[in-house]
Phi, psi and omega in degrees: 000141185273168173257136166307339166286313188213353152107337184303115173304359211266089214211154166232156214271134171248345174177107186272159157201159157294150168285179195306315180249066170018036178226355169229147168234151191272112164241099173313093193265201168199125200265133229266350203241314190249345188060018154301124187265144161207175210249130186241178187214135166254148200177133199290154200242132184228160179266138184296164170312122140289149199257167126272104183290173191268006112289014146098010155316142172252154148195159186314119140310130186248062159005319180296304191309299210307293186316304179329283191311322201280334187297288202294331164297337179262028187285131180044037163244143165292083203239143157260188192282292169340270182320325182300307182342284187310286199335271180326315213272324175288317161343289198293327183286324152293344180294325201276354112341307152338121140028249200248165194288023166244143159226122152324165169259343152331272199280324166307312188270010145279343178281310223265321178278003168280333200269295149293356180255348134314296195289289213209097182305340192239003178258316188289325165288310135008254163335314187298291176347294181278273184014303177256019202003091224268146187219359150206168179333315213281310162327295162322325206251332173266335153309321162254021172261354173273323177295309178270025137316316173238000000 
């Protein structure tokens, strides 16, 4: 490992632990030359998932895409970053989970409003709008007469 600080590889493991969501560990170093201490993450290396888009297109689950997507449902809502983050990473870990090595953007963007309807009801609508590509009032209006329903 280089140290960020001063470039040396010359570095010692001072404390592994798991990350929050047990798929990375977390290691504390101390760099042996300049003694800056700092923090690295390991983390499995999987071949990503593919989404099957709604025209029948294949592409790499993206992780990146998603938060993009989850940031703008969540723009001036009290959302932290930290949560869309978690969000998106349980997204990935049911794709590579999943059956076979495919997920619709269906059932992705039903995991993710699922998901976002814990957190934050106006981020989740949001979302839900573009998702369902909603064109008028009424969509809306039945979408949140379902919600308070249950």
């Amino acid at each position: 490992m280089i140290c960020p600080f001063c470039g040396s590889d010359n570095d010692k493991v001072l404390e592994s632990r798991t990350g929050k969501n047990k798929s990375e560990l977390r290691r504390r170093r101390e760099c042996l030359e300049c003694g800056r201490r700092y923090t690295t993450k390991e983390t499995i290396v999987n071949i990503s998932p593919m989404v099957v888009k709604r025209d029948g297109k294949r592409e790499i689950f993206s992780q990146d895409k998603l938060i993009r997507g989850l940031q703008i449902a969540c723009n001036k809502r009290p959302v932290t970053t930290e949560t869309i983050i978690g969000i998106a990473k349980e997204l990935e870990v049911r794709c590579m989970l999943s059956e076979n090595s495919e997920v619709t953007s269906d059932l992705l963007g039903r995991w993710a409003s699922e998901e976002l309807k814990k957190v934050d009801m106006v981020a989740y609508i949001r979302f839900m709008s573009v998702y369902m590509h909603f064109e008028n009032i009424e969509q809306f209006r039945a979408l949140l007469s379902d919600g308070e329903s249950k």
